[in-house]
C-alpha positions in Angstrom: 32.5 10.6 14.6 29.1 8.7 16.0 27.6 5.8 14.2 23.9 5.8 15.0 22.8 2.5 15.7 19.1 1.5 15.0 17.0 1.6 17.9 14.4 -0.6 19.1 11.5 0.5 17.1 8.5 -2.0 18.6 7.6 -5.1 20.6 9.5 -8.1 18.8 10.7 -6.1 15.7 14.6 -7.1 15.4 15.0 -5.8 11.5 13.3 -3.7 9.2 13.5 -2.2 5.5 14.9 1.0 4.7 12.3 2.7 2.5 13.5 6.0 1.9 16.9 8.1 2.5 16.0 11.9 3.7 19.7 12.5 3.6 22.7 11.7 1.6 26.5 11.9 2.4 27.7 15.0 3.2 24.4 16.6 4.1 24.6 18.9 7.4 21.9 17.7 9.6 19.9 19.5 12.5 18.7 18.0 15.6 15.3 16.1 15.5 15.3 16.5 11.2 13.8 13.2 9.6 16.1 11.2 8.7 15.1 8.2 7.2 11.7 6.0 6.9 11.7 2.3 7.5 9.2 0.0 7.3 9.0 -2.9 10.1 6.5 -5.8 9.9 4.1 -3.2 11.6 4.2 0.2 9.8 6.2 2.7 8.1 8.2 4.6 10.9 9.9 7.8 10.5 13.7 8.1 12.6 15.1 11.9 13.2 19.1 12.6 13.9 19.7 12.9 17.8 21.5 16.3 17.3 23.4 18.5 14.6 26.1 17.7 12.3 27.2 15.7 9.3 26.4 12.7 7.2 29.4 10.6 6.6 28.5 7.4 5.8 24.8 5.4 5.2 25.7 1.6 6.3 22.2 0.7 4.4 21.1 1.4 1.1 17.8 1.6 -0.2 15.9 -1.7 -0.1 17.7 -3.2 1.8 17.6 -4.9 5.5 19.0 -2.8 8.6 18.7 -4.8 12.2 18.1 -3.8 15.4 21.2 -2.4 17.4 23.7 -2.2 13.9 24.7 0.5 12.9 22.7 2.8 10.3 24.2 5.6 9.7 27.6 7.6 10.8 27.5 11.3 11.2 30.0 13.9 12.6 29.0 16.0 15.6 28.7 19.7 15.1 32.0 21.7 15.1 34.6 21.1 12.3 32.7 18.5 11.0 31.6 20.5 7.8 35.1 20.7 6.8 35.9 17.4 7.5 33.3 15.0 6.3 31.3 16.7 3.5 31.8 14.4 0.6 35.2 13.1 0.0 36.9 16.2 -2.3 39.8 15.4 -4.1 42.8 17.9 -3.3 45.1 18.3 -6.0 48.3 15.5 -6.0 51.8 17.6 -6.3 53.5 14.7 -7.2 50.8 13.0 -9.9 52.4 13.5 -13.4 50.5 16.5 -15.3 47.3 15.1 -17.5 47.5 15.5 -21.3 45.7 18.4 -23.0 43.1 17.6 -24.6 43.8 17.6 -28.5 42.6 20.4 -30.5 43.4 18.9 -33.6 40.4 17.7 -36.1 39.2 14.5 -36.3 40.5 11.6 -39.0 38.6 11.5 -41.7 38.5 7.9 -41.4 37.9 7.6 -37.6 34.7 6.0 -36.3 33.8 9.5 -34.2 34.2 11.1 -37.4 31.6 9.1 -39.4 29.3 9.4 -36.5 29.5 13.0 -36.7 29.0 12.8 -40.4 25.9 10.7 -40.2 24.3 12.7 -37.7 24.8 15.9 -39.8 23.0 13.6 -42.3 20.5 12.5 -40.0 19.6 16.0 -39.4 19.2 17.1 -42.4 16.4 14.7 -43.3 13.4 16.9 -43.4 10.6 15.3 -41.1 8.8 16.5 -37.8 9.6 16.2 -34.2 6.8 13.5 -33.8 8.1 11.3 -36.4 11.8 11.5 -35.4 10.3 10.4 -32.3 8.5 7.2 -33.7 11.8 6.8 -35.9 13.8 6.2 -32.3 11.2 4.5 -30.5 11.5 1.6 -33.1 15.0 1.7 -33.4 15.3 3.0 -37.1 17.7 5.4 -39.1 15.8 8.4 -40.9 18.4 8.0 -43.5 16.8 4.4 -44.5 13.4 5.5 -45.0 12.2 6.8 -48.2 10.3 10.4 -47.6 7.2 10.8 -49.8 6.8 14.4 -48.6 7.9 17.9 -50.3 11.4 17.8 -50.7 12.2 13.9 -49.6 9.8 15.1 -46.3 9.9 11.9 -43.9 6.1 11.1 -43.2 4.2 9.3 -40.6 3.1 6.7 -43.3 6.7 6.5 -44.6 7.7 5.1 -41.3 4.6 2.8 -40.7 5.3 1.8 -44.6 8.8 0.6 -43.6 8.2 -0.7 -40.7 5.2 -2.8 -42.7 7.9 -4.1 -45.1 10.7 -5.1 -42.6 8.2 -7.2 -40.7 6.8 -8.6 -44.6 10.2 -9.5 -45.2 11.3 -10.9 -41.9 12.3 -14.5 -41.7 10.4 -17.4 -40.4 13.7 -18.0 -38.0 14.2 -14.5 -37.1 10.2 -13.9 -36.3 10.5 -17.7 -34.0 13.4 -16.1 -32.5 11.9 -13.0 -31.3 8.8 -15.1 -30.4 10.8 -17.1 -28.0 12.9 -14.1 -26.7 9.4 -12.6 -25.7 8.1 -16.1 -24.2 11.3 -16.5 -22.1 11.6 -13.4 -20.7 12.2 -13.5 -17.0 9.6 -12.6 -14.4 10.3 -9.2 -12.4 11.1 -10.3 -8.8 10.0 -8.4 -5.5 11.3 -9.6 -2.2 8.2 -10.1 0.3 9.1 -7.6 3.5 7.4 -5.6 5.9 3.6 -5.9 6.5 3.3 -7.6 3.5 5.5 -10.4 4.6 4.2 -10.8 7.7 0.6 -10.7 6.2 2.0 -14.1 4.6 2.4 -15.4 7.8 -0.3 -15.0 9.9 -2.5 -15.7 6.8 -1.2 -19.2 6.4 -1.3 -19.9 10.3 -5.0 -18.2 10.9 -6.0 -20.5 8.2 -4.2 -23.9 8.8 -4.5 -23.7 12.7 -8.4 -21.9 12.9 -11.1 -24.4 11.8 -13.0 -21.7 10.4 -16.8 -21.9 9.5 -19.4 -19.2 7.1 -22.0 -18.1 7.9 -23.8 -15.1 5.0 -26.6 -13.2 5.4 -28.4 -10.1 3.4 -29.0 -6.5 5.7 -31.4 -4.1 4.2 -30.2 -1.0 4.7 -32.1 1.4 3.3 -33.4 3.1 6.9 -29.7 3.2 7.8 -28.6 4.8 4.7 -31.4 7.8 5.3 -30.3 8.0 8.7 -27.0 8.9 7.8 -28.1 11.4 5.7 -30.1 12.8 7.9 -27.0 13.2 10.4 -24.0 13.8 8.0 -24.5 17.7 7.7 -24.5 17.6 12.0 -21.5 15.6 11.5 -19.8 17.8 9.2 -20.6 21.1 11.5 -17.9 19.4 14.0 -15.7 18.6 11.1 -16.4 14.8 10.9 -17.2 12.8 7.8 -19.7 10.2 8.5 -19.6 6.8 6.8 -21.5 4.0 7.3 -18.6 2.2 9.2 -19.4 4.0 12.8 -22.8 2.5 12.8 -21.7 -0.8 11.9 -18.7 -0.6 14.6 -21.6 0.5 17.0 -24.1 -2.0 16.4 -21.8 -4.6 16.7 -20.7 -3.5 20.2 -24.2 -3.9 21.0 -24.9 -7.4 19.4 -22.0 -8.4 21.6 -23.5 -7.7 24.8 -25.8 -10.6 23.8 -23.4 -12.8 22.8 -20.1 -11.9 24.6 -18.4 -15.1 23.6 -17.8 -13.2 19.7 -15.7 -11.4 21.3 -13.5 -13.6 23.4 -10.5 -15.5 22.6 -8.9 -18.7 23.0 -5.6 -19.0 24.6 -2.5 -20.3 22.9 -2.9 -23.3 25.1 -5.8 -23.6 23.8 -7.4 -24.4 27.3 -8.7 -20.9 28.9 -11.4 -18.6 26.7 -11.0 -15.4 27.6 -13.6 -13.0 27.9 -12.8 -9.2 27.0 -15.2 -6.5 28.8 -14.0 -4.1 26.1 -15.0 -4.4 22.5 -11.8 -3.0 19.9 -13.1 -3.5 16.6 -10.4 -3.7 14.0 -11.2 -2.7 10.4 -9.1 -4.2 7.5 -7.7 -1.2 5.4 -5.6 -1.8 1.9 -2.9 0.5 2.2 -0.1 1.0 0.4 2.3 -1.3 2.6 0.1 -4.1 2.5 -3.0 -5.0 4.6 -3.4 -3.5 7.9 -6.1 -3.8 10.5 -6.4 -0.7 13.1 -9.0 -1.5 15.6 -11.3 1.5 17.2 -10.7 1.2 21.1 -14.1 0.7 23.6 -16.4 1.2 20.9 -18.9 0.3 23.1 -18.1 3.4 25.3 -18.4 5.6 22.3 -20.5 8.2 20.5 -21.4 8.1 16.6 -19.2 10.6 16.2 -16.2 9.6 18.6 -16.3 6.8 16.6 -15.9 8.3 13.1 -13.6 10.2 14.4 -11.4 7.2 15.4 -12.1 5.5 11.9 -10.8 8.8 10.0 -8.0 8.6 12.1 -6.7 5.2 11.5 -7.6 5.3 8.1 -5.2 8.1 6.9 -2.8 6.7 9.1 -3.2 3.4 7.9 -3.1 4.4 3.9 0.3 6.0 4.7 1.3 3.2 6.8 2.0 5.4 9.2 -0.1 3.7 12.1 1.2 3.4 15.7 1.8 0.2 17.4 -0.9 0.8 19.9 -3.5 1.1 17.2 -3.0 -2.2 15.8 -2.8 -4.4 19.1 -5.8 -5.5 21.5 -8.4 -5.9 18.6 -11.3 -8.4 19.8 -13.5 -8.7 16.5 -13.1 -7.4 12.9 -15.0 -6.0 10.0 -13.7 -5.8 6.2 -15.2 -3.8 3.6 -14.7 -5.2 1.0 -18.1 -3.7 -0.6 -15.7 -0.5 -0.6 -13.9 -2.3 -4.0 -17.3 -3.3 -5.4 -17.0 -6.7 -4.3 -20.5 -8.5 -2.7 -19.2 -11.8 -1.4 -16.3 -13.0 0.2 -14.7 -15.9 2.8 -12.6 -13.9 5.0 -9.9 -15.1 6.9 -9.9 -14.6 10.7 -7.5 -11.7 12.5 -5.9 -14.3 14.8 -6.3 -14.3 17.9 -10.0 -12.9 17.7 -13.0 -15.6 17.4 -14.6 -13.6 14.2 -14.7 -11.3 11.4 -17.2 -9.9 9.1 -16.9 -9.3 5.5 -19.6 -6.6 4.0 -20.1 -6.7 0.1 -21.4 -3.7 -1.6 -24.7 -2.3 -1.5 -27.0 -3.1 -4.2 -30.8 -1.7 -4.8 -32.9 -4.7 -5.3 -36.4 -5.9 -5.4 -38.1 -7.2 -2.5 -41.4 -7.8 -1.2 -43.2 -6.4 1.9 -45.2 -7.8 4.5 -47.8 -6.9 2.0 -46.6 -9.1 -0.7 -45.5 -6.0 -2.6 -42.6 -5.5 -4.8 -40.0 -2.6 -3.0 -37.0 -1.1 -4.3 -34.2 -2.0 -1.2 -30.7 -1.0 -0.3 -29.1 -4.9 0.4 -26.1 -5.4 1.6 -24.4 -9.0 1.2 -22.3 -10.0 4.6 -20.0 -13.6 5.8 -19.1 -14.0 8.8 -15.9 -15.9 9.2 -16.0 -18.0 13.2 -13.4 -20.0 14.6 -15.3 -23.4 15.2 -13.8 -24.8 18.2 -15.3 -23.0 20.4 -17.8 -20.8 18.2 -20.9 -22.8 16.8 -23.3 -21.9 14.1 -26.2 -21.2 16.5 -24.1 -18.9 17.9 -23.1 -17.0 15.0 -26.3 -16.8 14.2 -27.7 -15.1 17.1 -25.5 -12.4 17.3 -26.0 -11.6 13.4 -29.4 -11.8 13.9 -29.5 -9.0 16.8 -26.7 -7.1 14.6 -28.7 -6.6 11.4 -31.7 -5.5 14.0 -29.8 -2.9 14.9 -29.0 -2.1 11.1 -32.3 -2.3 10.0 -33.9 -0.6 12.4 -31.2 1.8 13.4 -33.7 4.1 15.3 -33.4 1.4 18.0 -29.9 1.7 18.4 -30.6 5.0 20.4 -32.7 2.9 23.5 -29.1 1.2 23.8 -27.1 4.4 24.0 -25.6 5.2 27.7 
């Protein structure tokens, strides 16, 4: 008999939450089958058996915490294991005294299991439908109690609602208090704060009490980049790519950054050294069911439209079934969150520490505005706050690089004279 003992399953991860049991005691395993998801403070991971045999004993239930290097699991190695360690099967006991025989002699008149059996015949033979027996339960009545105003004593819907009209009429000032308190006291329902979730609650509260962060919002019209996309999204869905507005944002940030590379660089923990990245990994926030999570698209700047919603299909599946790998959430330099994807239009985000920004776009909303010609237009606007860390990011700067950001958005054509 092996225990398996929980490896390590990422950088710094020395527990995790068992989310789901594939197996149970006494199951015959094969070699690589899943057997059990956790969920670490980074994403949901799937573990498989190391080879063939049985399931003796889970050392972790459900819901609960299993560390690094314990054991998780015991199992019996392939051979006469089957016979061995399925469940535990009680053999028969030679010595243990014979049980009684069940009587087959009827029921006491007078015994409790005898009225119950008498009152459910009675029960039964109140006529009234399936729907109204139902209603009869749910509030906790006896059919017997109510008086039917159907053919033939038929329980009716109105009978009950009738009754239940009267109890409450007649109900004591106490007794209605008491139930009123009962229902004000109840408990709350409480949920233990694990995984991503839990560690969302941390960096949250240290991004925002150690980052002096500042605002800066701004409207985009996008009403030349939303015909633009619809101009490319059939060519995008010939190679099997579904084209959002997200890879042109990604993009035209990359660009904007080559203007102002210091959006993209990081302090150190020292907080002594900036440090400039040559490689733009823009993270995007995604609500998934473990809690946020913020994948980051690799050299976006190296990338093609497509590439790029490629990527962002990619870690968006992955990250709604909190299935991303580690790789894809480390080494992000900036951030975007779409929160205009909920129907919200402003927000203050919070910056992905240790990146120097983050960008939250609201929804897009058709509004007037006028032209250089003074004339009323119906436009695409998009609302969007930047979030900056202001000790080494000012509001000059911030400004800048939005400025050359929405150029790119607004006048998307120009994108393509930046395009290696």
């Amino acid at each position: 008999m092996s225990d398996f003992l929980l490896p390590d399953i990422g950088e710094g991860i020395v527990e995790c939450e068992v989310v789901e049991w594939r197996v149970a005691e006494g199951d015959q395993i094969e070699e690589d089958q899943p057997i059990v998801e956790v969920m670490t403070d980074k994403a949901l991971v799937e573990i498989t058996a190391p080879e063939a045999g049985v399931v003796t004993k889970l050392y972790v239930a459900q819901g609960q915490i299993a560390k690094v290097h314990a054991p998780l699991y015991a199992y019996q190695v392939d051979g006469n294991s089957e016979t061995e360690s399925k469940l535990d099967v009680a053999q028969p006991d030679t010595n243990a005294e014979p049980k009684e025989q069940a009587s087959e002699a009827p029921m006491a008149s007078g015994s409790p299991t005898a009225a119950g059996v008498a009152a459910g015949r009675l029960y039964n033979k109140v006529p009234a439908s399936p729907a109204v027996r139902r209603l009869v339960r749910e509030h906790a009545l006896q059919l017997t109690d109510i008086s039917g105003s159907g053919k033939d004593g038929r329980v009716l819907k109105e009978d009950v609602l009738a009754h239940l009209d009267q109890a409450s009429q007649t109900a004591t000032p106490s007794s209605q208090a008491a139930v009123k308190t009962q229902a004000d006291t109840q408990a709350p329902r409480v949920e233990p704060l694990r995984g991503i979730r839990a560690v969302m609650a941390k960096r949250m509260v240290e991004a925002a009490s150690t980052i002096p962060h500042f605002h800066y919002g701004e409207e985009i019209d996008v009403t030349a980049l939303l015909a633009l996309r619809e101009r490319l999204k059939p060519l995008a869905e010939a190679q099997g790519e579904r084209l959002t507005l997200m890879p042109f944002f990604m993009k035209a940030m990359a660009l904007a950054v080559a203007e102002e590379p210091i959006v993209n660089a990081q302090l150190n923990a020292a907080g002594s050294e900036l440090h400039y990245y040559p490689q733009c990994n823009i993270g995007m926030a995604v609500d998934s069911k473990a809690g946020l999570m913020v994948p980051n698209v690799k050299n976006v700047e190296r990338l093609t439209l497509l590439e790029i919603a490629r990527e962002v299909g990619r870690l968006t599946t992955s990250a709604r079934e909190g299935r991303v790998d580690q790789a894809d959430l480390k080494g992000g330099t900036i951030s975007i969150s779409n929160i205009g994807a909920l129907g919200g239009t402003y927000a203050a985000p919070i910056i992905n520490a240790p990146e120097a920004a983050i960008v939250a776009m609201g929804k897009t909303q058709w509004l007037p505005r006028f032209d250089e010609q003074g004339v009323v237009q119906r436009r695409a606007i998009m609302t969007i706050t930047w979030a900056g860390d202001h000790r080494f990011i000012d509001g000059g700067t911030i400004a800048r690089f939005c400025n050359a950001w929405k150029g790119f958005l607004e006048a998307p054509d120009s994108m393509l004279l930046h395009l290696a």
